[in-house]
Backbone bond lengths (Angstrom), bond angles and torsions (degrees), N, CA, C in turn:
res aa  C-N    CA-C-N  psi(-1)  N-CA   C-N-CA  omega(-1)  CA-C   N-CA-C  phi
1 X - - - 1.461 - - 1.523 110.03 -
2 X 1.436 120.84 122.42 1.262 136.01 171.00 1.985 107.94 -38.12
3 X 1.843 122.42 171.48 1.000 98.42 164.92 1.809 113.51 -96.25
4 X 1.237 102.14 154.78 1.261 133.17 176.58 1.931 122.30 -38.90
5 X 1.253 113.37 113.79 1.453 103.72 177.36 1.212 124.76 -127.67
6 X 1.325 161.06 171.89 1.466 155.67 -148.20 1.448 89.46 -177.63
7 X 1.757 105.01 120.85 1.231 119.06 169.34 1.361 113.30 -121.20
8 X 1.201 125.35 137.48 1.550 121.29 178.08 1.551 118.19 -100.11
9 X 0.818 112.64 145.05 1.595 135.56 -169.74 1.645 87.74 53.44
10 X 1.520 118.70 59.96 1.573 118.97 164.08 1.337 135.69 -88.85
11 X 1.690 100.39 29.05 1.359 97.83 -169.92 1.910 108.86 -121.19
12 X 1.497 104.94 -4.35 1.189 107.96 171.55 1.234 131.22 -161.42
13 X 1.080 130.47 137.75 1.667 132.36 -169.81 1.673 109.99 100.83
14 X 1.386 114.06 -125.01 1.817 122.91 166.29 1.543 107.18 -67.30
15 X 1.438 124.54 -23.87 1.334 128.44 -150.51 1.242 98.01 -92.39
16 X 1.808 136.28 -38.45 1.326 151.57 127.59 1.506 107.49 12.46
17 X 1.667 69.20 -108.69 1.896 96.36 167.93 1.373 117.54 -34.36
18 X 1.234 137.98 -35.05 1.357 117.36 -179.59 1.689 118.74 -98.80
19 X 1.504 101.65 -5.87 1.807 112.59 163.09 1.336 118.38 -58.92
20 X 1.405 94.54 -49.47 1.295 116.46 177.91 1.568 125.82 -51.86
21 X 1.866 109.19 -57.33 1.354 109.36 156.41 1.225 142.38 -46.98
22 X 1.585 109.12 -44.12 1.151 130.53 161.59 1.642 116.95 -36.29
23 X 1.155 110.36 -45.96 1.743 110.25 -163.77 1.420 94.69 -106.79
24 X 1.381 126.72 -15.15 1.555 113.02 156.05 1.523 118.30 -68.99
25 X 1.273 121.29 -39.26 1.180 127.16 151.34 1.876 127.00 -46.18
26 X 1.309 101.13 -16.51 1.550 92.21 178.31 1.117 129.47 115.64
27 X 1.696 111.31 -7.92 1.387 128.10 -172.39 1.767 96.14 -85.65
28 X 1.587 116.38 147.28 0.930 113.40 121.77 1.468 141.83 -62.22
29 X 1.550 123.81 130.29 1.584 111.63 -163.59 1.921 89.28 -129.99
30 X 1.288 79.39 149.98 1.851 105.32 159.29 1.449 106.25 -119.32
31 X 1.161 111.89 125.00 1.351 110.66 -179.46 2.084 101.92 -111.74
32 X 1.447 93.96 128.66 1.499 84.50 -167.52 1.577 96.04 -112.81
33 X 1.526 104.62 164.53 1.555 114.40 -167.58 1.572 110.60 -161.56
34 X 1.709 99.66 147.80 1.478 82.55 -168.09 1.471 131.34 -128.44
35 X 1.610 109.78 20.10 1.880 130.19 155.24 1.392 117.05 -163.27
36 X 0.626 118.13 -44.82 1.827 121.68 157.82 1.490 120.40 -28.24
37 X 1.836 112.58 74.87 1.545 95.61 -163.97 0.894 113.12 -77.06
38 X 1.640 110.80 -23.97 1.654 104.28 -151.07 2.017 109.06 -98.80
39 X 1.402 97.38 -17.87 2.140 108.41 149.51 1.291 89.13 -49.67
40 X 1.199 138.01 -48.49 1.470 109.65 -131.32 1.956 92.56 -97.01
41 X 1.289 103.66 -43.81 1.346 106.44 169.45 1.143 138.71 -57.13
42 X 1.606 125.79 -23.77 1.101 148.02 138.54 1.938 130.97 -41.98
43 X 1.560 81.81 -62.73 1.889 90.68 152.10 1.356 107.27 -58.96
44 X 1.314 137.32 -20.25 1.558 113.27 -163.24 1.343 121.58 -82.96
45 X 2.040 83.28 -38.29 1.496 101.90 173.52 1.666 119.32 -74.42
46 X 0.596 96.97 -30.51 1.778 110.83 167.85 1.869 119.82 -53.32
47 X 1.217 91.01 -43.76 1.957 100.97 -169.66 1.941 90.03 -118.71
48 X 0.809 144.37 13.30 1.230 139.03 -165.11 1.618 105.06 10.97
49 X 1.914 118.89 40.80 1.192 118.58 160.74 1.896 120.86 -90.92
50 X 1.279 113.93 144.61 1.313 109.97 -162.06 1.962 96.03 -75.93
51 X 1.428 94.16 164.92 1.493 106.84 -167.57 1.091 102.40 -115.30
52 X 1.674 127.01 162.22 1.426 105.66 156.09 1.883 90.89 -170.31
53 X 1.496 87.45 147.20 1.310 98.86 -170.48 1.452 131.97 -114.02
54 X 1.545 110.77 124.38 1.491 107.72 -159.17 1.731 101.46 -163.33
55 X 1.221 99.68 162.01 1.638 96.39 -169.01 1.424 92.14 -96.24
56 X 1.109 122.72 175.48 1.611 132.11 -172.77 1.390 116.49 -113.56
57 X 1.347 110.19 -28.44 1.184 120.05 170.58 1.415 116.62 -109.31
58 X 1.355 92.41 59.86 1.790 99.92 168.70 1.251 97.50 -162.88
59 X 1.616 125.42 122.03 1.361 141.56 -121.42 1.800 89.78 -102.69
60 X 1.366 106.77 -60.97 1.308 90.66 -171.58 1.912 109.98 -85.03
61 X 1.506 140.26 14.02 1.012 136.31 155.86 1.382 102.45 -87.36
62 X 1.017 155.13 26.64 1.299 163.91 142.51 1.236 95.32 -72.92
63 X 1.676 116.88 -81.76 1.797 136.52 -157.95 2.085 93.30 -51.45
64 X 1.575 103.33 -35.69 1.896 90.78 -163.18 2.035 86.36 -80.38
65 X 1.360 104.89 -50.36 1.843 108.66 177.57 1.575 113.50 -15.48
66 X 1.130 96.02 -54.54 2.075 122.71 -150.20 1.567 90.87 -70.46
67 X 2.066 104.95 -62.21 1.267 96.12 -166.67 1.604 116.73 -78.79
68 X 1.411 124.01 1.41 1.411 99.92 167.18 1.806 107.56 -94.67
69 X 1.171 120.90 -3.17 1.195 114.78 157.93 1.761 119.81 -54.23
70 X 1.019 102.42 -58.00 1.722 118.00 178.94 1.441 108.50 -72.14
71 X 1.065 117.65 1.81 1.745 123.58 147.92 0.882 151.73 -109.94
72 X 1.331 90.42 -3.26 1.883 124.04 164.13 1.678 96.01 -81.53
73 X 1.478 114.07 -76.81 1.187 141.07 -140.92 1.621 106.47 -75.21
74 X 2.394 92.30 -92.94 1.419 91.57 167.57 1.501 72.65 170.81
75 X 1.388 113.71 171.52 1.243 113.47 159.31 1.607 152.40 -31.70
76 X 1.370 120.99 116.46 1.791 107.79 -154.94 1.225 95.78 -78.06
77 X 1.601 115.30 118.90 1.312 126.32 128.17 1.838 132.32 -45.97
78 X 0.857 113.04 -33.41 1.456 102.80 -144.11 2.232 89.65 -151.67
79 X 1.049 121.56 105.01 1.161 120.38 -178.11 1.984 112.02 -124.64
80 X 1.205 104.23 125.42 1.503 120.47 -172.07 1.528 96.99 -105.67
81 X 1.696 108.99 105.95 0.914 110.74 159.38 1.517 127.49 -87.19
82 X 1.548 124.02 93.94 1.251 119.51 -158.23 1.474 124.91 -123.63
83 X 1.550 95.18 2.96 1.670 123.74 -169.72 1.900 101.60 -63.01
84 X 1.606 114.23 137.38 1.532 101.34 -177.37 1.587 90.35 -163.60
85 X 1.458 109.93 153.53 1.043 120.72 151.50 1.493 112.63 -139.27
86 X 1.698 102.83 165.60 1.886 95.23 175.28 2.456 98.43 -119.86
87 X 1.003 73.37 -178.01 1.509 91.73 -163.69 1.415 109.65 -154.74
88 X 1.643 117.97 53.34 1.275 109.15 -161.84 1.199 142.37 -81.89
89 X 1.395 167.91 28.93 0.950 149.07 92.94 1.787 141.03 100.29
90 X 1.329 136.02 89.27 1.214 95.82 148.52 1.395 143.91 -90.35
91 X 1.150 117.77 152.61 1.452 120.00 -154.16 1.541 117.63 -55.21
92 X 1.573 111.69 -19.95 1.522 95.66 174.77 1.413 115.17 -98.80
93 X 1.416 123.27 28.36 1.006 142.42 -163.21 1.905 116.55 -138.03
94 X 1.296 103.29 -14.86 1.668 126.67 -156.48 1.889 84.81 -89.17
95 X 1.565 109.00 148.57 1.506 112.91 -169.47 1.795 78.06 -130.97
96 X 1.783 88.47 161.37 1.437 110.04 -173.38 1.193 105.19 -52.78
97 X 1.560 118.62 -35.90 1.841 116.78 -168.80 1.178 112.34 -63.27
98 X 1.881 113.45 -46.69 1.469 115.55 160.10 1.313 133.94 -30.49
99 X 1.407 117.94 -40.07 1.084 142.58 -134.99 1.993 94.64 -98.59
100 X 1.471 102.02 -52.03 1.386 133.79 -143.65 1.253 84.67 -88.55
101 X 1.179 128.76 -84.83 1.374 130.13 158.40 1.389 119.05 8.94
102 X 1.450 130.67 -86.01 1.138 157.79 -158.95 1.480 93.54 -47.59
103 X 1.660 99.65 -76.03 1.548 112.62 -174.24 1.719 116.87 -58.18
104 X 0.850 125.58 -10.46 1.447 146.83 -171.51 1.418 108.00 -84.82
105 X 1.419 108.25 -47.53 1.487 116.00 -177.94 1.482 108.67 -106.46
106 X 1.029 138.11 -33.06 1.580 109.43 179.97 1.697 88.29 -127.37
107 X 1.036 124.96 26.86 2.057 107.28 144.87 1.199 105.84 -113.63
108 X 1.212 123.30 -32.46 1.584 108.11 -145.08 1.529 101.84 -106.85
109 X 1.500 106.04 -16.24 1.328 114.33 165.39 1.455 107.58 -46.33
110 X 1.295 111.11 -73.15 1.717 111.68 -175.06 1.385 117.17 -28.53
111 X 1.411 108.72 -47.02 2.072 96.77 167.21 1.138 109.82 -66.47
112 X 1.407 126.63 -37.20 1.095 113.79 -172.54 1.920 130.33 -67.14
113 X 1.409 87.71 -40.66 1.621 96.05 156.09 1.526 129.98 -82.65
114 X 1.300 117.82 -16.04 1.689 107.64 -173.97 1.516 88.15 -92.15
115 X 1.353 118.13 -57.92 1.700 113.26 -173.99 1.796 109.84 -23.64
116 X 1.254 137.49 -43.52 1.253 152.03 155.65 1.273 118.99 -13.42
117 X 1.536 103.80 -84.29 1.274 131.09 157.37 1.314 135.94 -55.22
118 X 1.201 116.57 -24.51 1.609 112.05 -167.55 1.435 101.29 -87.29
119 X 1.219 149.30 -45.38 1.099 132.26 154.38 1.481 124.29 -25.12
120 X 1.120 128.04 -51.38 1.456 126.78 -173.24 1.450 105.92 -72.24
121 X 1.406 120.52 -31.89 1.361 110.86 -160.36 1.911 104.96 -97.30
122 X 1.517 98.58 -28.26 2.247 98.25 153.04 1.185 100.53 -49.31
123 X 1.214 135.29 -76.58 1.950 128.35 -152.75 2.050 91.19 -72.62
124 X 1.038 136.13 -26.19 1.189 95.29 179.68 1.977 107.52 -114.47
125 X 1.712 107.77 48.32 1.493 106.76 -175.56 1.552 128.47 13.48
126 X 1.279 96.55 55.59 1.362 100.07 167.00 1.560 109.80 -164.57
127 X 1.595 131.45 132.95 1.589 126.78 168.17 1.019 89.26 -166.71
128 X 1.446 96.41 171.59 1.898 120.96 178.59 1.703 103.99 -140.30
129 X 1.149 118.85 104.75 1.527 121.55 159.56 1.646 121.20 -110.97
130 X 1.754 95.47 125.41 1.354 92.50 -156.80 1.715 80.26 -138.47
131 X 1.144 88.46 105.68 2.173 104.19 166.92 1.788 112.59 -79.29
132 X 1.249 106.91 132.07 1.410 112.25 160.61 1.528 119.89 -74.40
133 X 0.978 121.35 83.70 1.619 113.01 171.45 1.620 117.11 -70.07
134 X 1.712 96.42 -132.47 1.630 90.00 -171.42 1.656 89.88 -169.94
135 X 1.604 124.08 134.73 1.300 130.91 139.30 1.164 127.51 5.92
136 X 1.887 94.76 -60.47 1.298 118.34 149.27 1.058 152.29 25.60
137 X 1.818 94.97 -95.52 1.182 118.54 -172.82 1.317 122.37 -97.83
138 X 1.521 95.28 -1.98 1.882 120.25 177.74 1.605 105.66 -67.42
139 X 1.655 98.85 -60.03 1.355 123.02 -165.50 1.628 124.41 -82.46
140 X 1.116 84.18 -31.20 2.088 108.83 -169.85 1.712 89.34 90.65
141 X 1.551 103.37 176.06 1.807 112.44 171.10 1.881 90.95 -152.59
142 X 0.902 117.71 143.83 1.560 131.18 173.10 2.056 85.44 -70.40
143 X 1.437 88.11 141.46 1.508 100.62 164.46 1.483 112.04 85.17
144 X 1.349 112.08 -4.97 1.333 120.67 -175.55 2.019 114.10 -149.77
145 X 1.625 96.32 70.04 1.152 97.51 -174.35 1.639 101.65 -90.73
146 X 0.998 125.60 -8.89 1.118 138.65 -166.37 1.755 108.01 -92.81
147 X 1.211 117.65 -47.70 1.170 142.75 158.78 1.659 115.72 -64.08
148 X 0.819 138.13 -66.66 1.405 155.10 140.35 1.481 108.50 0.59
149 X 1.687 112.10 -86.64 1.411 110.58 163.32 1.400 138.68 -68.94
150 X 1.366 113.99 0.00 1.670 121.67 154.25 1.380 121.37 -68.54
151 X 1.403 103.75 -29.86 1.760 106.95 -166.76 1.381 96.63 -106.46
152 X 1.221 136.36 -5.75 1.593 150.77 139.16 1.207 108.51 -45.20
153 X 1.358 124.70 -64.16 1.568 132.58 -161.56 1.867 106.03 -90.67
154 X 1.541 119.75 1.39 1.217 114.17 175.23 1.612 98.02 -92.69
155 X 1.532 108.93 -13.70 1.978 101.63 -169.91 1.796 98.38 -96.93
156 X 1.707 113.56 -26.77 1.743 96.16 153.12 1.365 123.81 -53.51
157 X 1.155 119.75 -56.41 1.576 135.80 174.76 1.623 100.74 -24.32
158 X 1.400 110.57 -60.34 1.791 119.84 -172.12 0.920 88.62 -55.57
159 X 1.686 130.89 -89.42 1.091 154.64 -151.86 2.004 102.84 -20.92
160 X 1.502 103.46 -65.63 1.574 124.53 -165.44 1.658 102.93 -68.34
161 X 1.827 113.59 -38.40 1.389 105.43 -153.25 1.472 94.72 -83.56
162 X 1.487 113.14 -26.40 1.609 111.12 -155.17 1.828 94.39 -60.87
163 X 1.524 116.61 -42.70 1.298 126.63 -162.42 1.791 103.57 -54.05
164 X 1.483 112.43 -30.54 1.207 121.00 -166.27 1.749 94.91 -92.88
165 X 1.343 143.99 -48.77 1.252 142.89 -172.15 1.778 96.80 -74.39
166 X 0.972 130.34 -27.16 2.035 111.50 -168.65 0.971 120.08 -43.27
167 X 1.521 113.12 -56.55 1.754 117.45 -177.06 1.453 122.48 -65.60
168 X 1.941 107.61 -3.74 1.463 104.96 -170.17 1.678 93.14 -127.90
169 X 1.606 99.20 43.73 2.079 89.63 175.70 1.209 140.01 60.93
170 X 1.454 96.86 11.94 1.734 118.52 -168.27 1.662 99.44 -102.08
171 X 0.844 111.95 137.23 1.755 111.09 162.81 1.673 106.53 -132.09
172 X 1.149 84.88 131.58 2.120 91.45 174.83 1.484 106.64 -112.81
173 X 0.985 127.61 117.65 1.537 141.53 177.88 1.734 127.01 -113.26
174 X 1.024 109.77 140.75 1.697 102.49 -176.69 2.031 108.84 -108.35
175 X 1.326 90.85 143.44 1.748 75.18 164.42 1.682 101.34 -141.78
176 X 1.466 103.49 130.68 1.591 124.37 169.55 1.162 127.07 -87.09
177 X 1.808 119.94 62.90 1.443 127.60 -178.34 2.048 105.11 -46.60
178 X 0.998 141.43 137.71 1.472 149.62 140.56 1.745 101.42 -39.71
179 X 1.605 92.35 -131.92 1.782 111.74 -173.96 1.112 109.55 -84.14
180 X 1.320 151.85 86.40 1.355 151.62 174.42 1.859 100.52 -81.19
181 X 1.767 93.24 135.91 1.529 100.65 179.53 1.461 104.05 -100.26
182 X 1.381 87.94 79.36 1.538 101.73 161.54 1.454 121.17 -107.28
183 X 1.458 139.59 144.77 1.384 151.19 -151.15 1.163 93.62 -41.57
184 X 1.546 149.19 -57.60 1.391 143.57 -170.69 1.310 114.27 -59.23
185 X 1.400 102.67 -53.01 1.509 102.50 -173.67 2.097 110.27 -71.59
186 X 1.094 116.13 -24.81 1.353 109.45 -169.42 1.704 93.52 -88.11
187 X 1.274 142.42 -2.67 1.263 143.79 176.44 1.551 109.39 -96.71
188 X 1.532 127.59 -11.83 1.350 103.13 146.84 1.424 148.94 -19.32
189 X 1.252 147.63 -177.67 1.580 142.82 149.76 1.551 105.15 -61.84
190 X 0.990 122.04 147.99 1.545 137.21 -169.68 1.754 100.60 -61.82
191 X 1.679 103.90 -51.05 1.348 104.64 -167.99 1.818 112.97 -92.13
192 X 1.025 107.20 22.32 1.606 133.51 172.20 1.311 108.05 -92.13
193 X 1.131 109.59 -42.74 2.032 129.50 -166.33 1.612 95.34 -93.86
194 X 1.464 121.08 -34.08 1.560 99.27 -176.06 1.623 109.35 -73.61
195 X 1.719 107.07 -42.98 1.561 111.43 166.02 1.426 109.70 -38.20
196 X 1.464 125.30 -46.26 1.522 111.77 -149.49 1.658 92.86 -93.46
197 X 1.296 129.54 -16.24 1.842 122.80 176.75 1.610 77.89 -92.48
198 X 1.374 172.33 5.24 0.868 134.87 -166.88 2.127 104.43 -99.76
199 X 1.636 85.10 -22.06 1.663 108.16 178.38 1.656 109.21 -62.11
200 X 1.336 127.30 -33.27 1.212 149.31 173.80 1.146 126.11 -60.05
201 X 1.465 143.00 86.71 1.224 129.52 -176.68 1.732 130.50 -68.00
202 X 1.214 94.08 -9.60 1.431 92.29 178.30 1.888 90.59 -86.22
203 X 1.211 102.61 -49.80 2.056 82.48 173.23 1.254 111.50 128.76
204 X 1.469 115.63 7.95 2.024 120.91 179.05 1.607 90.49 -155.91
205 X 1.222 95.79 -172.00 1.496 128.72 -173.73 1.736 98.82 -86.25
206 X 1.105 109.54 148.14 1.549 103.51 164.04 1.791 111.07 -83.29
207 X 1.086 114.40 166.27 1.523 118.68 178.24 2.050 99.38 -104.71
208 X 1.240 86.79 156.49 1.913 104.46 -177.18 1.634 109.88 -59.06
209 X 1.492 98.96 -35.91 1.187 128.29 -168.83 1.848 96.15 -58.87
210 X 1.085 119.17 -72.02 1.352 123.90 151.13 1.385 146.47 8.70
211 X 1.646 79.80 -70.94 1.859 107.76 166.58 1.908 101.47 -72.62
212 X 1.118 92.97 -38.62 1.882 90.16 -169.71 1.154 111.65 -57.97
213 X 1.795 123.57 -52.90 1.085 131.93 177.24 1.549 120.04 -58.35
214 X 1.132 121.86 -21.24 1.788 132.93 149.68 1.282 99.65 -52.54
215 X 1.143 152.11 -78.81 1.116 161.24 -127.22 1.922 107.98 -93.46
216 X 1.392 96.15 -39.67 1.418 102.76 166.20 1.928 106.09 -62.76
217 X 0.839 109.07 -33.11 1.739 99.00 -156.85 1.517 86.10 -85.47
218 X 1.561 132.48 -49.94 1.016 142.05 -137.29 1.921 95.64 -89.77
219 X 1.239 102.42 -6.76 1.762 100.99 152.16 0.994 136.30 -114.64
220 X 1.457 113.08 1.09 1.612 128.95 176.48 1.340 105.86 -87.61
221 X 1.766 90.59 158.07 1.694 104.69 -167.01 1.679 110.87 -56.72
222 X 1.284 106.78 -28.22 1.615 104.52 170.17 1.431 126.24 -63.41
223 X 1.427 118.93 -7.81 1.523 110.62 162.60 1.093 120.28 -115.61
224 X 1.411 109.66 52.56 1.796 120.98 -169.74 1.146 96.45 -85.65
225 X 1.447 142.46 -2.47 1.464 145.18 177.08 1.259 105.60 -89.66
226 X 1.405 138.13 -33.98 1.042 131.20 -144.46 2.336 97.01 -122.81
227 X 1.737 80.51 118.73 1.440 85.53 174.00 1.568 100.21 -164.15
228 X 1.598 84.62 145.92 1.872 101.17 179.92 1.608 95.61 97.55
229 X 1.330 134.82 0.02 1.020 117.19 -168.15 1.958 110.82 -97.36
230 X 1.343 106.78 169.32 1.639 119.28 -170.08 2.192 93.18 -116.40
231 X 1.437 105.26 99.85 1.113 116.49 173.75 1.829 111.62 -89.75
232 X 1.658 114.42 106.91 1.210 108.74 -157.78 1.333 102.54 -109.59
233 X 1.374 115.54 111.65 1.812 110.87 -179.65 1.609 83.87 -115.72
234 X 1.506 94.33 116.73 1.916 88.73 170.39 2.218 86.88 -150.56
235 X 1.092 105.09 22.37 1.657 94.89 172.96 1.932 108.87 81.08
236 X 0.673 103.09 -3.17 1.789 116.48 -175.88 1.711 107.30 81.61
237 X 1.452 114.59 56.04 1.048 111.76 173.39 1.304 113.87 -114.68
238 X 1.275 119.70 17.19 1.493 136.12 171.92 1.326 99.48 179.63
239 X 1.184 104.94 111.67 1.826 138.90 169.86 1.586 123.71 -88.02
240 X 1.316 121.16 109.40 1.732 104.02 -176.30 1.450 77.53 -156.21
């Protein structure tokens, strides 16, 4: 059996696509999800990858999530934190739930899911943590301060944890997809979508497929050098 991976919100959109790579690549995957039964059941039957359902931002349904994964499976190697929602907003207008929400699910998740894992993967010198951020959180976006500084505070997270995982085989990595043409985003208004490829210099949407293949390299033994870093596929619409 290949090593072991756990992707969050892996049952649709980039989170899909990169389950998917993952276990073409060789991984065993859990793809976790968190109300959407019948996406998720559909993905299951589709990838014959196992599902499992749990909120992300709830600390100890993570800790029970994780361990019946690793009793199905085996120990997580390799964990994709990729789970997100938006709540958009302008800010003098944005309410605490908005607010709470946001940060709840794609920041605070990350403690909540690596804390899990990182123990197992110190005693056996070896892990891969690889957060989905956002363009985002590089750039800021009006309407999404809430959003904005979550996907900001998942590339500190890299930045701090990778320094703490090096000496124990761990690498934590971030990646900042742009416009991905995923079902939400290509269901905009038509003349919403020409503005948002027009921001893009390469000139389309990126595909999931894309993001996955980041994510594939960025857990393989060939990027055992590379940690703490911000991997930015957004089409050259923000350069740093």
């Amino acid at each position: 059996m290949g090593k072991v991976a756990i992707v969050t919100g892996g049952t649709r959109g980039i989170g899909a696509a990169i389950s998917k790579a993952l276990k073409d690549a060789g991984y065993s995957v859990a793809a976790t999800y968190a109300g959407n039964d019948e996406a998720a059941s559909k993905f299951h039957e589709e990838t014959g990858i196992p599902v499992y359902k749990w909120n992300v931002s709830d600390f100890n349904a993570c800790a029970e999530g994780i361990a019946k994964v690793e009793a199905d499976i085996g120990p997580v190697d390799v964990l994709v934190n990729n789970a997100g929602i938006t709540r958009d907003g302008m800010f003098h207008k944005m309410t605490p739930e908005q607010w709470s929400a946001v940060i709840d699910t794609n920041l605070n998740a990350l403690f909540n899911m690596t804390r899990h894992v990182w123990e197992g993967m110190r005693e056996r010198s070896f892990g891969r943590v690889i957060s989905i951020s956002s363009v985002n959180g590089q750039k800021g976006q009006m309407g999404q301060s809430n959003y904005s500084a979550a996907k900001a505070g998942e590339i500190g997270f890299t930045k701090a944890l990778a320094q703490e995982g090096a000496r124990k085989g761990i690498t934590v990595n971030a990646i900042c997809p742009g416009y991905i043409g995923t079902e939400m985003v290509r269901a905009v208004p038509e003349k919403v979508l020409e503005s948002i490829i027009g921001m893009i210099p390469i000139g389309r949407l990126g595909e999931p497929e894309e993001i996955a293949r980041c994510v594939v390299f960025l857990a393989s033994e060939d990027a055992g050098f590379i940690t703490g870093s911000t991997l930015s596929a957004n089409g050259g619409q923000y350069m740093v």
